[in-house]
C-alpha positions in Angstrom: 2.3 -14.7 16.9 0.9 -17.1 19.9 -3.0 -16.2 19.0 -5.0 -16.2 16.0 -8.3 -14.5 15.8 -10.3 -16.1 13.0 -13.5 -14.6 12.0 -15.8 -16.9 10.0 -17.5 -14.5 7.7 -20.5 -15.6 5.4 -22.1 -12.6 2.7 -21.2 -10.4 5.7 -19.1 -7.5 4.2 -21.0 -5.0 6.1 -20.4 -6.5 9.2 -16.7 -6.6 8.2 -16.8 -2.9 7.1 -18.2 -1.7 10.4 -16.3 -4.5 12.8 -13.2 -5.1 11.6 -11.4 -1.6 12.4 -11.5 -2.4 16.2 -10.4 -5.8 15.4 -6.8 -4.4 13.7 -6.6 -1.6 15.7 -6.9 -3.5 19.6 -5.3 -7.0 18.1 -2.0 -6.1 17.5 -0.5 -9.4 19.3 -3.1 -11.5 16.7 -2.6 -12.9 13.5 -6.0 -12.0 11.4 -7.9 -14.6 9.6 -11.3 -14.5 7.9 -12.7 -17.6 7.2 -15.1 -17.3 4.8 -18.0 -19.8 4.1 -18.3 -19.8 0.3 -19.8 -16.2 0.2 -21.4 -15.0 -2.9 -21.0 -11.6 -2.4 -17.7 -9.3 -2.4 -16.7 -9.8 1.2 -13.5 -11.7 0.6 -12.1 -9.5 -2.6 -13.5 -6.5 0.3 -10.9 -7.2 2.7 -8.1 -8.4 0.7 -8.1 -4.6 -1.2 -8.6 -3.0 2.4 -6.6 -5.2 4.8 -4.1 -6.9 2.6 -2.2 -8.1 6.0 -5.7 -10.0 7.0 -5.0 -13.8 6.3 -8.0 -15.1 4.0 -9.1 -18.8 4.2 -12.1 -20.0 1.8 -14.2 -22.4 2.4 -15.8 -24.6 -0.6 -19.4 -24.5 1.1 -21.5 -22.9 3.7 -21.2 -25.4 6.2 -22.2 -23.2 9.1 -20.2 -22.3 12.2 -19.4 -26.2 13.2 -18.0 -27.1 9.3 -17.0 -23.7 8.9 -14.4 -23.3 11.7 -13.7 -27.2 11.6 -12.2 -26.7 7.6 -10.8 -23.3 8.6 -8.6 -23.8 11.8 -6.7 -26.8 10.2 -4.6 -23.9 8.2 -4.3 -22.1 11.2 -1.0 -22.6 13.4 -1.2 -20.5 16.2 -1.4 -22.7 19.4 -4.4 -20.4 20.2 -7.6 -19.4 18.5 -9.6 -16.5 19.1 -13.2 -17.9 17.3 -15.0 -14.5 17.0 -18.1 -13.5 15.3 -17.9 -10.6 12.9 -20.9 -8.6 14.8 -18.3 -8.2 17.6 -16.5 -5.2 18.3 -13.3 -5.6 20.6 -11.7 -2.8 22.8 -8.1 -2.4 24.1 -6.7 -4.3 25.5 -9.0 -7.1 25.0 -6.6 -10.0 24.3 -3.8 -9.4 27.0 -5.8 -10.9 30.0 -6.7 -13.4 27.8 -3.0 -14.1 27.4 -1.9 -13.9 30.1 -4.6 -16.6 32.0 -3.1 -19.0 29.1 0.6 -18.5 30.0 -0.2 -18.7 33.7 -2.7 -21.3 34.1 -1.8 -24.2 32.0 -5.1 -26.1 33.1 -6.9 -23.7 31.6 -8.0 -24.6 28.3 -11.1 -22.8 27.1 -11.9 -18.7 27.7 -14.6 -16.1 27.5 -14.3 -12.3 27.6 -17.6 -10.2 29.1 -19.7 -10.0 26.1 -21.5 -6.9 26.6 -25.0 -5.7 24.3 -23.1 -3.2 21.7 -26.5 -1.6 21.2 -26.8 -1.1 25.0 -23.4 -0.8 26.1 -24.6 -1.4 30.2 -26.0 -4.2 30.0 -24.8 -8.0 28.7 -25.5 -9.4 25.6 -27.5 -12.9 25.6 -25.4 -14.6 23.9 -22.7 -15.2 26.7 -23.0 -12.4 29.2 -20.4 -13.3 31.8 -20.3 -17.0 30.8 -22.0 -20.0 30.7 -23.7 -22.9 32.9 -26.2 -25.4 31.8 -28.8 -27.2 34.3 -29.2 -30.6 34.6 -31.7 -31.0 31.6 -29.0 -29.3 29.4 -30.8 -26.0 29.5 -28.3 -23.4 29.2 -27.7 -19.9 30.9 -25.1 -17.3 32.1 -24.3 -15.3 34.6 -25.6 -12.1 33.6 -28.3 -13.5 31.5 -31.3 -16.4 32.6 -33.9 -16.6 29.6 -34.6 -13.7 28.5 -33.6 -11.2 31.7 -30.3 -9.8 31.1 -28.3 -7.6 33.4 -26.8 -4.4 34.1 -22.8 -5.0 34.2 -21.9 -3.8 37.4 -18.7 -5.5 37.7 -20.6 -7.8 39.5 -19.1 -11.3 38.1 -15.2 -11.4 38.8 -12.8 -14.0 36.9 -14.4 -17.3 37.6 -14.7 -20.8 36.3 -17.5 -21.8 34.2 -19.1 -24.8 32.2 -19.2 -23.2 28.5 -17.8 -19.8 26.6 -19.6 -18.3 24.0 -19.1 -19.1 20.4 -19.3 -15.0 19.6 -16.1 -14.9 21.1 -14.5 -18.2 22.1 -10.4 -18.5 22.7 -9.2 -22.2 23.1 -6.0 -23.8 22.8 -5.3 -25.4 19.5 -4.1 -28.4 20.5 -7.4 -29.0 23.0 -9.5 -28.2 20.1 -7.4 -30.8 17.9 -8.1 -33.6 20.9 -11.9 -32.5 20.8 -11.6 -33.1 17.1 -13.1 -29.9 16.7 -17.1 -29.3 16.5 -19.7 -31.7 15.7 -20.7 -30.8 12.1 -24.3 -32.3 12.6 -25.0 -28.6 14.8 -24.8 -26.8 11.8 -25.2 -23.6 14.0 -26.1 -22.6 17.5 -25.0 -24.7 20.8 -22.0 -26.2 19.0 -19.9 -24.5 21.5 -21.7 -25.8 24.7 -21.2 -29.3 23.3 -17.6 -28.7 22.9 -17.3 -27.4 26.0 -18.9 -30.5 27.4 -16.7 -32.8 25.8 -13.8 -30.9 27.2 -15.1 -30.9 30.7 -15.5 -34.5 30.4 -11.6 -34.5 29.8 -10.8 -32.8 32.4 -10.5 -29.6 30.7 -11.0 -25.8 32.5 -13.0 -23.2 30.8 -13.0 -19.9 32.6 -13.9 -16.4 32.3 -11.9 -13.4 32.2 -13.7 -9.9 33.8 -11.4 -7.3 32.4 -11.1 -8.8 28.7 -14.3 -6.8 27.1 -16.1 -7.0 24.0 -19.5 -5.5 22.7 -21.8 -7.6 20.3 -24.9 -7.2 18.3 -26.1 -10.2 18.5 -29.1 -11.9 16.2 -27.0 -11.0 12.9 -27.7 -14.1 11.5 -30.4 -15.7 13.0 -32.9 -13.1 15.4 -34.3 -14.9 18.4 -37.6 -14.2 16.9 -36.9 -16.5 13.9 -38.2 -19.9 13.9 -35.4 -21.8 12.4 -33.6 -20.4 15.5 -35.9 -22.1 17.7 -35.6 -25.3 16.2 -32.0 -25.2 16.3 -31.7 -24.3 20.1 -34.0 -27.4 21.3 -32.8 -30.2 19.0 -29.0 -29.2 19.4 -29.9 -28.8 23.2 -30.8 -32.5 23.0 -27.8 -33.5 21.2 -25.4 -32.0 23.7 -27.6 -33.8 26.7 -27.5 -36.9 24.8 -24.2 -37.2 23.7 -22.5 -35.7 27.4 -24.7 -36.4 30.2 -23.8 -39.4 32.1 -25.9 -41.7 34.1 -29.9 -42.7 33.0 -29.6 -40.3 29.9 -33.3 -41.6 28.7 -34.8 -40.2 32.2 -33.2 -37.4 30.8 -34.7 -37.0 27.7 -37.9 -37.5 28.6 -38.1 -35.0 31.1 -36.9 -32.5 28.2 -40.1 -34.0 26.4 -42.1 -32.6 29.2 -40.3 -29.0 29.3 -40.2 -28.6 25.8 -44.0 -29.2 25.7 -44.5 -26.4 28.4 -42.0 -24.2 26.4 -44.6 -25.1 23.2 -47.3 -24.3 25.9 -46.1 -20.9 26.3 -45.6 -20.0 23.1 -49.0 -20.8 21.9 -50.3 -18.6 25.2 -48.0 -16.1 23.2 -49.8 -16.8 19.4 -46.4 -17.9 18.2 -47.3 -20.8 16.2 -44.2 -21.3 14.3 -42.6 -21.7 17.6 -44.4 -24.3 18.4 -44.0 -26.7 15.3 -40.7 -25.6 15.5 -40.1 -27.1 18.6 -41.8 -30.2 17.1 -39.5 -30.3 14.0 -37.2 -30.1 16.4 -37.7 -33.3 18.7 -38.6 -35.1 15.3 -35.1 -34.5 14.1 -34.0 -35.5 17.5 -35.1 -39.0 17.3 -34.2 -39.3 13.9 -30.5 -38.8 14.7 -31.0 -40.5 18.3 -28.9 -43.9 17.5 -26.3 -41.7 16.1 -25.7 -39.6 19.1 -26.0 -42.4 21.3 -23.2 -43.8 19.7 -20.9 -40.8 20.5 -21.4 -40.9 24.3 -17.5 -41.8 24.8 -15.1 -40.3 28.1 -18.5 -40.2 30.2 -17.6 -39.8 33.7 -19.5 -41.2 36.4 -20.6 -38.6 38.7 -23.5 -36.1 37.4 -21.4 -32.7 38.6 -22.0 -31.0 35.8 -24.4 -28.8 35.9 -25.0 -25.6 38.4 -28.6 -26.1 39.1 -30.7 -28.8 38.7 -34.0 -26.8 36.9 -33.3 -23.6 35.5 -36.8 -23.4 34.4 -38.2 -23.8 37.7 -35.9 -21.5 39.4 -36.5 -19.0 37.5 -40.5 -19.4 36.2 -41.6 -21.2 39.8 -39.1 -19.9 42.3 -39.0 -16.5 40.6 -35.2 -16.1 41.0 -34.1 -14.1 38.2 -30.4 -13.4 38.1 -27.5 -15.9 38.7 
C-alpha cells in the first residue's frame, strides 16, 4: 500500500456507521486506519466486529485533531496520508488523481480533493471548497467559498496551486509531514492545517488541488459555526498562524488584526450575538498570553511577503462587494 487514509474518530460511531461504507468500498488502493482519541463510547469495539481489516490505533487522551493525528501517524508507514474527517463520504475514484499528481509531480507535497456540501450536493462545503488562500492579515478563504457565500460547483476551478488544503480531507507526504514535525498541538482544533501549510510553503513546499478527486462533507459535526467555542478557536489560532509564519513587521500585523477583529465583534453585536463577541475577546486574551511562545517559533521565515492572494479579504468582499474568488 503507498496511501493510508486515517480517520481520527472521537465518540463518533455514528458517523462511522453512516461514513465508513464509501470509505471501504471507493479506497481499495488504501490501508484503513481509525485513530481514535480516547473515546468513551463503543466506536472502536464498533469497527473492529464490522471491519476487522480497518487498522485501529488508540489514543491515551482526547487531544484534538493537532495531538490526535500527531500520536497517530507515527504508527503509520505509508509514505502518504490521507487525514480525513469521519463526516466525509468519498466517491469512486477519489484517491487515483490523487495518486497519480504524487507519482508525477514530485514537488508536490500537500493535496486537496473538491470538498463538496453532502447535504447540498451542488454546492461546496465551507470548510475547503476548491481550496484554500489566506489574505495578508491571515484571514483565510477558498475558492468556492469567501465568508459565508459559498458556490454552485460548476466545474469552474480546474487543478490549480493553492496556499492551504482542508483538514476534512488533507493528503500529504509522510515524510513532508515528519520535516514539519507534524501539527502544532497548542491548536487543539481548527486552523491547524493552514499553519501547517504555512510552514510548508515556507519550505518550499507545493500544495495543490485536484478537480476530479471528489468528496461530499457534512461539515459542523463537531463544532457548528454557530457555537462559540468555535469562534474563539478560529480568531486566536488565526493569530497563531500569522504570528508564527508571516514575515516582515509581524506586530503591524497584529495590530491591524486588533482592528478587524473589533469590527468582526462589531458585527456580531449588530447581530445580538454576544457570546461571539467575548469570544472573540477570550480569544485575543489567549493570544497575548501565548504571544512570547509563538514568537519564538518564527524559524525558515522568508523574506518577501508573497504569501498571500489578496491583501484584505474583508474589504474586498464587505467594501468592494466582490463575492466569489
Amino acid at each position: 500500500m503507498k496511501i493510508a487514509v486515517v480517520i481520527l474518530n472521537w465518540n463518533g460511531k455514528e458517523l462511522l456507521k453512516k461514513f465508513l461504507p464509501s470509505v471501504i468500498e471507493y479506497s481499495k488502493e488504501a490501508q484503513i486506519y481509525v485513530a481514535d482519541n480516547a473515546s468513551t463510547d463503543d466506536s472502536v469495539s464498533f469497527v473492529k466486529e464490522t471491519y476487522p481489516e480497518i487498522k485501529i490505533i488508540q489514543n491515551t487522551e482526547n487531544g484534538g485533531y493537532a495531538k490526535g493525528y500527531n500520536q497517530a501517524l507515527q504508527q503509520v508507514k505509508e509514505p502518504i496520508f490521507c487525514l480525513l474527517n469521519s463526516d466525509i463520504e468519498v466517491t469512486k475514484n477519489w484517491i487515483n488523481p490523487i495518486l497519480s499528481e504524487f507519482e508525477t509531480n514530485t514537488e508536490t507535497a500537500i493535496i486537496q480533493p473538491k470538498i463538496l456540501d453532502y447535504k447540498n450536493k451542488e454546492f461546496f462545503e465551507y470548510a475547503g471548497a476548491a481550496g484554500g488562500f489566506i489574505d495578508k492579515y491571515a484571514y483565510p478563504f477558498c475558492r468556492g467559498r469567501i465568508f459565508n457565500t459559498i458556490e454552485k460547483d460548476t466545474n469552474q476551478y480546474q487543478d490549480a496551486p493553492i496556499f492551504w488544503a482542508s483538514g476534512a480531507c488533507l493528503f500529504i507526504r509522510k515524510e513532508t509531514f515528519e520535516t514539519l514535525n507534524g501539527f502544532d498541538e497548542s491548536f487543539f482544533a481548527h486552523m491547524e492545517e493552514i499553519d501547517l501549510c504555512w510552514r510548508a510553503f515556507n519550505l518550499g513546499y507545493k500544495a495543490k488541488y485536484i478537480n476530479n478527486a471528489i468528496v461530499y462533507h457534512v461539515g459542523g459535526a463537531t463544532l457548528q459555526n454557530t457555537n462559540p467555542k468555535k469562534t474563539f478557536l478560529n480568531f486566536r489560532n488565526s493569530l497563531f498562524t500569522l504570528t508564527k509564519n508571516a514575515p516582515g513587521k509581524v506586530f503591524f500585523l497584529i495590530f491591524s488584526r486588533l482592528l478587524l477583529d473589533g469590527l468582526a465583534a462589531m458585527k456580531f453585536l449588530f447581530q445580538f450575538k454576544v457570546h461571539h463577541i467575548f469570544a472573540i475577546l477570550k480569544a485575543h486574551f489567549s493570544f497575548y498570553t501565548h504571544l512570547p511562545e509563538l514568537l519564538k517559533k518564527r524559524k525558515n521565515l522568508p523574506k518577501k511577503q508573497d504569501y498571500y492572494h489578496t491583501k484584505s479579504i474583508v474589504w474586498s468582499y464587505f467594501i468592494e462587494g466582490k463575492k466569489t474568488f
